[in-house]
Structures are given as structure tokens and as C-alpha cells.
C-alpha positions as CSV (number, residue, x, y, z in Angstrom):
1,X,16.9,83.1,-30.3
2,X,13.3,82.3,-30.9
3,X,11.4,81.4,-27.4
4,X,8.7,79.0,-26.9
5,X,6.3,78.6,-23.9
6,X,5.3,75.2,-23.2
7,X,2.7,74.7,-20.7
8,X,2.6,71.8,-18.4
9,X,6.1,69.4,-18.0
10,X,3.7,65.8,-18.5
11,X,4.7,63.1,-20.9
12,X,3.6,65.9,-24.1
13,X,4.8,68.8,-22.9
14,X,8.7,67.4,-22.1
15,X,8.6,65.9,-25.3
16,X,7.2,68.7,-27.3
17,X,10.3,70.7,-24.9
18,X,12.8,68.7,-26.2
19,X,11.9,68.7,-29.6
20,X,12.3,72.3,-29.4
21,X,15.2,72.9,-27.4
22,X,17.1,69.9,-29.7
23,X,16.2,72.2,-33.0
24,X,17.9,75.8,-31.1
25,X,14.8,76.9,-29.9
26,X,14.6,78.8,-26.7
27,X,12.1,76.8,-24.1
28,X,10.1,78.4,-21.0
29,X,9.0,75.1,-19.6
30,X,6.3,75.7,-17.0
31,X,5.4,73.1,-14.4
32,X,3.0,73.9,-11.3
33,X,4.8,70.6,-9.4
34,X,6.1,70.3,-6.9
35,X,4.5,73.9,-5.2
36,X,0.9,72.1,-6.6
37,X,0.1,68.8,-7.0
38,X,-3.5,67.4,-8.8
39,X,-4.8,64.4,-7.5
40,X,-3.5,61.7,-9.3
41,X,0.2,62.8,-9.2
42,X,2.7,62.2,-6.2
43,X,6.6,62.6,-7.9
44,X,7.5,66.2,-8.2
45,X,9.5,64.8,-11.1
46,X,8.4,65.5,-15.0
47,X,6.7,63.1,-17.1
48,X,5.2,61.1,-14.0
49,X,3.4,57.8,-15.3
50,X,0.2,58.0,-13.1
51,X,-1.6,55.2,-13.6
52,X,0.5,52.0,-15.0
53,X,3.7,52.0,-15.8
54,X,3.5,49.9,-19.1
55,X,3.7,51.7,-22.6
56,X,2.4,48.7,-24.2
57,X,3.3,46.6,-27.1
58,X,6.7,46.5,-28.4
59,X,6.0,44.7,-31.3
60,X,5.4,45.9,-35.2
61,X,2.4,44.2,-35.6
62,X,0.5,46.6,-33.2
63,X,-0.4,49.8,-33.6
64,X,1.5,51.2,-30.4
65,X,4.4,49.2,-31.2
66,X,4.8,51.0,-34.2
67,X,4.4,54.5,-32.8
68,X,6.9,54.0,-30.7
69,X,9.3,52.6,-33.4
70,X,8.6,55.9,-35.0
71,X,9.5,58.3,-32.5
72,X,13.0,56.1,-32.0
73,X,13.8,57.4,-35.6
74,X,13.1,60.6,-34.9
75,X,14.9,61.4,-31.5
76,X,12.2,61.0,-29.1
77,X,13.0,61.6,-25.5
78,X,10.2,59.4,-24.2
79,X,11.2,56.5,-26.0
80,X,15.1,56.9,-24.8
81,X,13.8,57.2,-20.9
82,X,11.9,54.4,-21.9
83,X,14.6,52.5,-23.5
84,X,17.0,52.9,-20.7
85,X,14.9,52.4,-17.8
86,X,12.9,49.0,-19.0
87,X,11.7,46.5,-16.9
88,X,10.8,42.9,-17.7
89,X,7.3,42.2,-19.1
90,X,7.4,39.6,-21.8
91,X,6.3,41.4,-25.4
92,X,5.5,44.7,-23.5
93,X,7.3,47.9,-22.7
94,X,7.5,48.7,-18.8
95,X,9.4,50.7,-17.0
96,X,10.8,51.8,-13.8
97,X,8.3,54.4,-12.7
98,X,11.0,56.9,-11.0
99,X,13.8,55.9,-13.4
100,X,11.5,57.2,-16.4
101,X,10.5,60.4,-14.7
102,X,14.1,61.1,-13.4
103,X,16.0,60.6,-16.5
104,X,13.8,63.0,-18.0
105,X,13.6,65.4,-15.9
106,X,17.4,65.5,-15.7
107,X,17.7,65.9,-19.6
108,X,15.5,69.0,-20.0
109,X,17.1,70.5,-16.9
110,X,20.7,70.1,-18.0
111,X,19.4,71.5,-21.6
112,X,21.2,75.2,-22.4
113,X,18.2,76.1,-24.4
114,X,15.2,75.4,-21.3
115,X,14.8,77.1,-19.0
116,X,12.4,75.4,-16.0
117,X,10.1,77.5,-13.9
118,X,8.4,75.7,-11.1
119,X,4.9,77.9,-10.8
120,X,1.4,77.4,-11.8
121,X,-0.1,78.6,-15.1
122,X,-2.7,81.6,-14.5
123,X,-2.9,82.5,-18.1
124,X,-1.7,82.2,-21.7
125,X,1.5,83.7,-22.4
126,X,1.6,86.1,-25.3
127,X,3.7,84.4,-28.3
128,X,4.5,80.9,-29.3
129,X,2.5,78.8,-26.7
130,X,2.1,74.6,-25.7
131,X,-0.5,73.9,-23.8
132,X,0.3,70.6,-22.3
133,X,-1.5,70.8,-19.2
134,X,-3.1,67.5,-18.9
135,X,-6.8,66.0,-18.3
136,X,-5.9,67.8,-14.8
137,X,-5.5,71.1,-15.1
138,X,-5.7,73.6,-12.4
139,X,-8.8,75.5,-12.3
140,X,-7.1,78.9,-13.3
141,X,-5.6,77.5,-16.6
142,X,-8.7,75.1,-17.3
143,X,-10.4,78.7,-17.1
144,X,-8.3,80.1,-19.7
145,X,-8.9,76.9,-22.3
146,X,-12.7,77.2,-21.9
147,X,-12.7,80.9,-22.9
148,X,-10.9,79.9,-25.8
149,X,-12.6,76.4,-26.6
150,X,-16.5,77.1,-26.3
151,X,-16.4,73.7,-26.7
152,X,-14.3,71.8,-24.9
153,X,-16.8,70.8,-22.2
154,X,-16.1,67.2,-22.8
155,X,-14.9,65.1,-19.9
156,X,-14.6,61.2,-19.1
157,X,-13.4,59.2,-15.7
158,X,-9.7,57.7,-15.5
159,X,-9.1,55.3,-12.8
160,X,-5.6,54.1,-11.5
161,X,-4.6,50.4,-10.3
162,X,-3.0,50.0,-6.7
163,X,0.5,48.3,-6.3
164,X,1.9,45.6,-4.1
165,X,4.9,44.7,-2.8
166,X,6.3,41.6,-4.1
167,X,7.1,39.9,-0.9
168,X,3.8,39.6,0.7
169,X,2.2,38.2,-2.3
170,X,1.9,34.4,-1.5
171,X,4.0,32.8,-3.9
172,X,2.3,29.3,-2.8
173,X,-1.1,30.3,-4.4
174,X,0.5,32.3,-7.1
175,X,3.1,31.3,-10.2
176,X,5.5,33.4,-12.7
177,X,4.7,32.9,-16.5
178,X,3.9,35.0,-19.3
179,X,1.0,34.4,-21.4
180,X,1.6,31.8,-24.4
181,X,4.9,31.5,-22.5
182,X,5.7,34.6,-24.7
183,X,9.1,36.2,-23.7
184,X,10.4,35.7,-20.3
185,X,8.1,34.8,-17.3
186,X,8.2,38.2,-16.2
187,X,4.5,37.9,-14.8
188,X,3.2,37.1,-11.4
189,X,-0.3,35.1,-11.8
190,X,-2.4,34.8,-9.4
191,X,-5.8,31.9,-9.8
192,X,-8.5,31.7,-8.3
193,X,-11.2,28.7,-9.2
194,X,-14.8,29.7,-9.7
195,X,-15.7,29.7,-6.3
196,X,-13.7,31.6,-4.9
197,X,-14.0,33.9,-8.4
198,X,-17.6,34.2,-7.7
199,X,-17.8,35.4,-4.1
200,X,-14.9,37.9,-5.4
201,X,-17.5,39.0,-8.0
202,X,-20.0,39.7,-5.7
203,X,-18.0,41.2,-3.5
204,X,-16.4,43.7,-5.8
205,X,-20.0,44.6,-7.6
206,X,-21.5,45.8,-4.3
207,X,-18.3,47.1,-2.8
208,X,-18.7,51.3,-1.3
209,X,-17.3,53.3,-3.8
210,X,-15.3,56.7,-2.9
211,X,-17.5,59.7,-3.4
212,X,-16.3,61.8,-6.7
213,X,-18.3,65.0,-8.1
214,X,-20.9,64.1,-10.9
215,X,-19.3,60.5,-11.7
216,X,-21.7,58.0,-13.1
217,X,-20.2,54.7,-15.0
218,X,-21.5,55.9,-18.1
219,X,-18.9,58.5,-18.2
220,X,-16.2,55.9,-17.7
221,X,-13.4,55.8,-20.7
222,X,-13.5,52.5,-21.9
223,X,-9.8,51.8,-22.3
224,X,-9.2,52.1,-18.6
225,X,-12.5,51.0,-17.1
226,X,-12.4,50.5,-13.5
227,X,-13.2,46.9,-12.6
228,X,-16.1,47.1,-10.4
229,X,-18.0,48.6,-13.8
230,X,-16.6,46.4,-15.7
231,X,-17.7,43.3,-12.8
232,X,-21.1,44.8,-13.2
233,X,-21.3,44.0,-16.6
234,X,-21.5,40.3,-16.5
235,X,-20.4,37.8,-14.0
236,X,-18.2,37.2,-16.4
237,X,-16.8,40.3,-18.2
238,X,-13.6,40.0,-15.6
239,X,-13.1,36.3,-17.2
240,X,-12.6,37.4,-21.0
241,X,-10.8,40.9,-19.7
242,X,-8.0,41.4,-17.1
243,X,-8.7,37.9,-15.4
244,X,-8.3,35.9,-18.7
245,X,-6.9,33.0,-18.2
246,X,-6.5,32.2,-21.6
247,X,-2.8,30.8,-22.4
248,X,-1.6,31.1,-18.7
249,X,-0.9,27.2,-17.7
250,X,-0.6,26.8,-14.2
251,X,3.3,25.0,-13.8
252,X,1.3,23.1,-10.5
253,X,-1.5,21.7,-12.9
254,X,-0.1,22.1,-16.1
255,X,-3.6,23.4,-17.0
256,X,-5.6,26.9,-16.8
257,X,-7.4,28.0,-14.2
258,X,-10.4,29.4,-14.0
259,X,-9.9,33.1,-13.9
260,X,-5.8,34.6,-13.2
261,X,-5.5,38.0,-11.8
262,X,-1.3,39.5,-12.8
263,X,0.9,41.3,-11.6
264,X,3.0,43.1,-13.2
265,X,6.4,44.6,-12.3
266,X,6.4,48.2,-11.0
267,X,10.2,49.1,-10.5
268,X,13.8,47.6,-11.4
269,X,14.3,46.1,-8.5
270,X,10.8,44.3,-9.0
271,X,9.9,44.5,-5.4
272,X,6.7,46.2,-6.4
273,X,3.9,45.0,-8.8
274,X,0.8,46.7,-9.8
275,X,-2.9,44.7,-10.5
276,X,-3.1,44.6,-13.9
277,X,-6.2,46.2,-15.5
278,X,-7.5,46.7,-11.5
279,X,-8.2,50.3,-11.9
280,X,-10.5,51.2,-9.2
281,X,-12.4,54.1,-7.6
282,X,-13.4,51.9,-4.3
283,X,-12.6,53.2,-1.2
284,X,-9.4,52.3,0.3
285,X,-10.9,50.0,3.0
286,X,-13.0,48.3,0.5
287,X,-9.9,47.7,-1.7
288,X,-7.9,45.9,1.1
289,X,-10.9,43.9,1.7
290,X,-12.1,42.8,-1.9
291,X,-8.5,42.4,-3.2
292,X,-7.5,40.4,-0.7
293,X,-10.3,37.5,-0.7
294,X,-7.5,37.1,-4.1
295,X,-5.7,34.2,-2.4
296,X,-2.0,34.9,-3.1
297,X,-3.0,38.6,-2.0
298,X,-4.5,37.7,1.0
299,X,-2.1,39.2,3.0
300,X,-0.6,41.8,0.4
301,X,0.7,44.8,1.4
302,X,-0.4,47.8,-0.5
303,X,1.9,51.1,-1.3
304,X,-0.6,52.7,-3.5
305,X,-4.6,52.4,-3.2
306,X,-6.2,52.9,-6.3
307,X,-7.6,56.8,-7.2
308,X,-10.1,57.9,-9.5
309,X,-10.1,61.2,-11.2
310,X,-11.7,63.1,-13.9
311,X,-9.9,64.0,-17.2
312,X,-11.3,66.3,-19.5
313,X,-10.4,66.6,-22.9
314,X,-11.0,69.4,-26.1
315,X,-13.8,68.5,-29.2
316,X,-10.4,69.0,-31.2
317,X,-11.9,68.0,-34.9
318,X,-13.7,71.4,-34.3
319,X,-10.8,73.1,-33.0
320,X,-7.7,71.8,-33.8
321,X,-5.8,71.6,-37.0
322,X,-3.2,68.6,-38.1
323,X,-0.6,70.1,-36.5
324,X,-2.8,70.2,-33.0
325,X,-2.6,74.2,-33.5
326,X,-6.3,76.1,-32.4
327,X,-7.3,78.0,-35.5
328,X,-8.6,80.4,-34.3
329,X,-5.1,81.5,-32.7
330,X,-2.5,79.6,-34.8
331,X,0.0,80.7,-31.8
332,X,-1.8,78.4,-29.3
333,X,-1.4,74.6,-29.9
334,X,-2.2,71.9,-27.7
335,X,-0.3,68.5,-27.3
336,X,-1.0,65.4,-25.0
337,X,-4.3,63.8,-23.3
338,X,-6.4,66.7,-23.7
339,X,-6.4,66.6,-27.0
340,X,-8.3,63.4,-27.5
341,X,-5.2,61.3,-27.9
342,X,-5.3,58.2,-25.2
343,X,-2.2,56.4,-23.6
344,X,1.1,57.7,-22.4
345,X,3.0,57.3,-25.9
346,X,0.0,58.5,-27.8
347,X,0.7,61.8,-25.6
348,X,4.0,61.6,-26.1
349,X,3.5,61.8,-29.9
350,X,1.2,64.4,-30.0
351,X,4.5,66.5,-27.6
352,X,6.6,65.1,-30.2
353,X,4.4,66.2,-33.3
354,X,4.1,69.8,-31.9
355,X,7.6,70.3,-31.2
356,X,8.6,69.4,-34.3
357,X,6.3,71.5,-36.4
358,X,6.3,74.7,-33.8
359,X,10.2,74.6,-34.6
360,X,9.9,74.5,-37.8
361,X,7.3,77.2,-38.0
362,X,9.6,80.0,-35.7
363,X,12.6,78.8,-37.4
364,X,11.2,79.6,-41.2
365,X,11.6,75.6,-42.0
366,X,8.5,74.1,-44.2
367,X,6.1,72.1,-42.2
368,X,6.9,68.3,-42.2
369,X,3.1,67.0,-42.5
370,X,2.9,63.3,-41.4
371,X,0.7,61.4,-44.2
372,X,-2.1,59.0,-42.8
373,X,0.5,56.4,-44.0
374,X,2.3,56.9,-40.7
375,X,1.2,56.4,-37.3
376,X,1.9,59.8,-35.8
377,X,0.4,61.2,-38.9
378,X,-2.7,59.3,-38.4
379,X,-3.2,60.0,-34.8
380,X,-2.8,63.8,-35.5
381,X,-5.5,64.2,-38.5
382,X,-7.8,61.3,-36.4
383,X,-7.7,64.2,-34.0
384,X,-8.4,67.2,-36.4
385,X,-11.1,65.7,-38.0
386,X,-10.7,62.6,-39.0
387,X,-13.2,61.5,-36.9
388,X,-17.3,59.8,-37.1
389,X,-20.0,61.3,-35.0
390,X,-19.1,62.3,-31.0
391,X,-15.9,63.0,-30.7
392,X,-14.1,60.5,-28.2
393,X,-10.4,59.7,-27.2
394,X,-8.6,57.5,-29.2
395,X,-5.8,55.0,-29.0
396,X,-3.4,54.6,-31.8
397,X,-4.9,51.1,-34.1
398,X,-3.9,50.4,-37.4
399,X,-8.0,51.5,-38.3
400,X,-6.9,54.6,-38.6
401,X,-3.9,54.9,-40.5
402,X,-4.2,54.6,-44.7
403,X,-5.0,50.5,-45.5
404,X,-2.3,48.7,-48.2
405,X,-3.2,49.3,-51.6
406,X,-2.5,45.4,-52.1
407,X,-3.6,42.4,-50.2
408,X,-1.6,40.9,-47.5
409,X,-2.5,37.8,-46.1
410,X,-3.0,37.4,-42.2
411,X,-3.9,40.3,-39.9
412,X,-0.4,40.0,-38.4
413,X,1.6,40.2,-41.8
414,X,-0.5,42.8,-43.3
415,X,-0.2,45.2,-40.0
416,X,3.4,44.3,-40.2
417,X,3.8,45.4,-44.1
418,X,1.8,48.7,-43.0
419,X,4.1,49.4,-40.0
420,X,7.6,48.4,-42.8
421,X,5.8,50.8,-45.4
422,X,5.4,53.5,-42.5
423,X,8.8,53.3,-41.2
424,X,10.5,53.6,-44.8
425,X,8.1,57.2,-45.0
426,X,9.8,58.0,-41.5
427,X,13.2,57.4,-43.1
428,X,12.5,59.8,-45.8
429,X,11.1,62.9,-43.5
430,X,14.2,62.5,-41.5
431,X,16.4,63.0,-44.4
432,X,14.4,66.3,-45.2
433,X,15.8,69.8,-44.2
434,X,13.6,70.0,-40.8
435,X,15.4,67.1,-39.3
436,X,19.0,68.2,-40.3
437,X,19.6,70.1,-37.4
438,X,22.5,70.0,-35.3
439,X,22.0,69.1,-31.7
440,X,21.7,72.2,-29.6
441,X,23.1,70.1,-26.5
């Protein structure tokens, strides 16, 4: 039986292990936790969601929504975790935080065909290899990658929100809904009128930051910004971001306030919530006193500060092929946030991509090759090449995937007709001969 090393047990690397072991390949599934732990991770579980625990959009007419439509069709681990282990949150996909790890982590150590081994990665394995490491990896391995990637000395800041627990949030200054009343009100909403918005402002803008090696707020990734830089910004840049009040009516007024900070459910039992879009690298002192001058948090009880950390990531258009494979050593691919690829089911594709292909290449199966018409296809040649000028991380948008040949009226029913026309092209490649494989479980 053909053996595969995969690297690193994050959302990539237990997808990209299960699309292996799922095809009769033989996985050597190395994860450092729980003997060695990065900053930003806690659970010795796999696939830990570090900083929130949403996967986004559900919904066809968004980009993410239709990813994760399209690794449904095609068996994705992630998505079932995800699946089984949702939470409330209106048009969004959240989860149970533990649930989602543990369910994977169960899977892939019941599989017959993986075989787990709890140690840090010193080197590269000769043979088929995954590097799935993550953003974090250890100094030894993050070694090894620069030796092979001369260029992979690219890096930008992530920053992770802090939680709450449900019952110290004042529900008196604070109201469930869901924005446009969309879905259920699965949302806690907490206003604030300008006053008490502007001495939060100034507050938060000169607030002591926690001391972190060579970060400046140019370096930040703008897709999860942490929001002292973004207060910085504007007095107002909080007002049209995470503290938009825009289609939240307050049930007390019947009207919007002036800025709404939410909450958003952290487990199934919804006794935790986490500050939406509240990423922070403040220290922890500074975070109990700027977070609570919020009024329904003014006595909230926080299990989890926020953390800043650095992820780096490869210049993959120089190094990477469609299949996320380095050509100069077609044995080595990569897969997940390291690549360039941003958010948790963007990683999860890439897992998924690789695992399908690297099965298909040690099995003597032709290669599937995702068009630009689909989303996963997209994301994968985005990576290799497909992009303009400096290289930077990318989220999945409907900008990069191939535009209709006919005109569709309305953003919303031409990004749906894309995401029909790229699910019917999924159909197809699953009928092909690489996804008629039995079920090696």
C-alpha cells in the first residue's frame, strides 16, 4: 500500500489525510500537539479553530458559501464536522469549537489506513510528503521550508478575538436579533450611543499594546485586522465595520443605534460568545478595561483574552504549481494557510485539493484539474500564479473564478448562476474514475 506523510494535523492537513486514507492510501499523520503547543493553540485536539469559530457564509451567492457546497459533493471531512456540530448564527456557518475538533480527530484516529504520531517535525521525510504545518510552525520545520523556498520570507500579523460567557453579559443593555432580521436571532447586540462610542474610541486607540517581535500595523492582514488599527483609522472605521449598526433595530426603540458591538455564539450550549470582529493584540489588562466601558459587558467575564501572533506564508505563484506541489521537488506539496490561502475552509480546500490529487498521482489515476470555473479550482491556480504584483493571501471571491459568458442581471443572481454552473462541473468530476473509489473505512 502506497504511504503518504502529511505534515501538521490543522484544518489542511486532516483534510488532505482523509482524502487520502478515504482513496486506500496509507497516512503517516504527524502532529507536534499535544507534547508542543504554538502560541495561538490550546486543544491538543486536530483541526483546532483558533481564532473564531465561524466558517462564514452558507449561502450560494457568496463566494465561501459555494466552496463549501463544493467540498459537500466531494466528501469533505471539514464540512461533515461542520455539518454536525453547527451552532446558531442566522445566514452563517458556526460551530461548536470542541465539537469540530473532536469529531475530527476521532474520524482520522479510528481510520485503518492513518496512522497518528504525536511528535514534532524536525525534517522532510523522504517520499510522498504534505506540509500542512500552518502560519506557526516550529522553528525546526520553518527551517526546513526556508531551505527549500528561498523565498518564502513573507509574513503578516493574525490577531484572535476574546470570548465571554453569556451570563455576565447584561442582557438589560443588550438585545438578540440578527441583522435584517435574517434567520433566527441567534445574535447578541450590544449599543452603545455616540458618547459612550467615543470615549470607547479613545480609549481603545491609546490603549498598551502587548509587546510582539518586529510587529508594526502595516504588517497587519487586512481580513482579520485587530481593532485598535482599525480604531486608528478613523473615529469612525469601527462604525461602517464590526460595530455597524446598519439593519440591527433595537426591539427597546424600534430603531438603530448608533454603533452595536455582537456577539456571537461560541459553543452548543451557547453559554460562551466571542466579540465579533474584536481581534486584538492589547494586553490582557487593557482588554478588561476597554471592553468593558461596552455597557452590557461591563461586568463580563472573560475565558479567553485576545492573542496576537505572526503567520507566515510561501510567495507560492513562484513556487507552487496548481496542484499546490513545489516544482522543484514535485514530492513535496503544501496545503493550508501557508500557502496564501486565507480562512479556515479556504485551508481546508487547499487539504482537500492535495489529497485528492496526491492520491491520484501514487495511485496511477489521471489528475482531476479543477477549471477556474470552480471555486476550489480558482483558489488553487489564484495561488500558482494567478496572481497581480506582491503576492498576498487571498480569500475565496467570485473575482477570481472564470466570469459568465452571458449577462446575468443583479450581483446576487449572477454570483448565484456562477456558483449553479460550478456545482454542475463538480457533478461531472465526481462521476470521473478518481472519485469512484470505494471507501477504505
Amino acid at each position: 500500500m502506497k504511504t503518504v506523510t502529511v505534515l501538521g494535523a490543522g484544518l489542511a492537513g486532516s483534510e488532505c489525510a482523509w482524502q487520502l486514507a478515504r482513496r486506500g492510501v496509507r497516512v503517516r499523520l504527524v502532529e507536534m500537539k499535544p507534547n508542543k503547543m504554538t502560541p495561538a493553540h490550546h486543544s491538543p485536539l486536530f483541526a483546532e479553530l483558533v481564532c473564531s469559530n465561524s466558517l462564514r457564509s452558507d449561502e450560494l451567492t457568496n463566494a465561501v458559501g459555494l466552496l463549501k457546497a463544493e467540498m459537500r459533493k466531494m466528501g469533505s471531512l471539514i464540512m461533515a464536522s461542520a455539518d454536525e456540530n453547527r451552532v446558531a448564527a442566522g445566514g452563517a456557518l458556526a460551530v461548536d469549537r470542541e465539537g469540530f475538533s473532536r469529531y475530527i480527530t476521532e474520524k482520522l484516529r479510528n481510520h485503518p489506513n492513518v496512522e497518528t504520531v504525536e511528535a514534532e517535525a524536525t525534517d522532510i521525510p523522504q517520499g510522498e510528503v504534505v506540509i500542512a504545518t500552518g502560519p506557526l510552525s516550529s522553528d525546526a520545520i520553518a527551517e526546513k521550508i526556508a531551505a527549500l523556498c528561498p523565498d518564502s520570507d513573507l509574513h503578516f500579523y493574525d490577531a484572535v478575538a476574546p470570548i465571554v460567557t453569556l451570563e455576565s453579559v447584561d442582557m438589560d443593555s443588550a438585545f438578540f436579533a440578527s441583522r435584517y432580521d435574517k434567520g433566527t436571532a441567534d445574535y447578541v447586540n450590544c449599543p452603545m450611543d455616540k458618547e459612550e462610542y467615543l470615549a470607547f474610541v479613545r480609549e481603545l486607540v491609546s490603549a498598551r499594546e502587548a509587546e510582539i517581535h518586529g510587529f508594526d500595523d502595516g504588517g497587519v492582514f487586512e481580513g482579520c485586522m485587530p481593532v485598535e488599527v482599525m480604531a486608528r483609522r478613523g473615529v469612525d472605521t469601527l462604525r461602517y465595520g464590526p460595530l455597524k449598526p446598519v439593519g440591527l433595530k433595537d426591539p427597546r426603540t424600534g430603531k438603530e443605534n448608533y454603533a452595536v458591538v455582537q456577539l456571537r455564539r461560541d459553543n452548543a450550549d451557547g453559554t460562551i460568545y466571542n466579540m465579533v470582529g474584536f481581534q486584538t493584540h492589547l494586553t490582557w489588562g487593557e482588554q478588561k478595561r476597554v471592553f468593558s466601558m461596552i455597557p452590557a459587558l461591563r461586568n463580563a467575564e472573560f475565558v479567553r483574552y485576545g492573542v496576537m501572533h505572526r503567520n507566515t506564508y510561501l510567495n507560492s505563484p513562484k513556487l507552487l504549481d496548481r496542484y499546490y506541489r513545489l516544482r522543484t521537488e514535485p514530492r513535496i506539496s503544501f496545503a493550508g494557510q501557508m500557502t496564501g490561502v486565507e480562512g479556515y475552509v479556504e485551508s481546508a480546500a487547499s487539504g482537500m485539493l492535495v489529497g485528492i490529487e496526491t492520491a491520484a498521482r501514487v495511485l496511477g489515476l489521471p489528475p482531476v484539474n479543477f477549471p477556474q470555473e470552480t471555486a476550489i479550482g480558482a483558489l488553487g491556480l489564484y495561488i500558482s500564479g494567478g496572481s497581480v504584483g506582491d503576492f498576498q493571501p487571498m480569500n475565496i471571491n467570485f473575482g477570481i473564478i472564470t466570469p459568465l459568458e452571458h449577462r446575468v442581471k443583479g450581483k446576487r443572481n449572477k454570483n448565484a448562476a456562477i456558483s449553479a454552473r460550478s456545482l454542475e462541473i463538480i457533478d461531472r468530476l465526481v462521476e470521473g474514475e478518481v472519485f469512484q473509489i470505494e471507501d477504505h473505512y
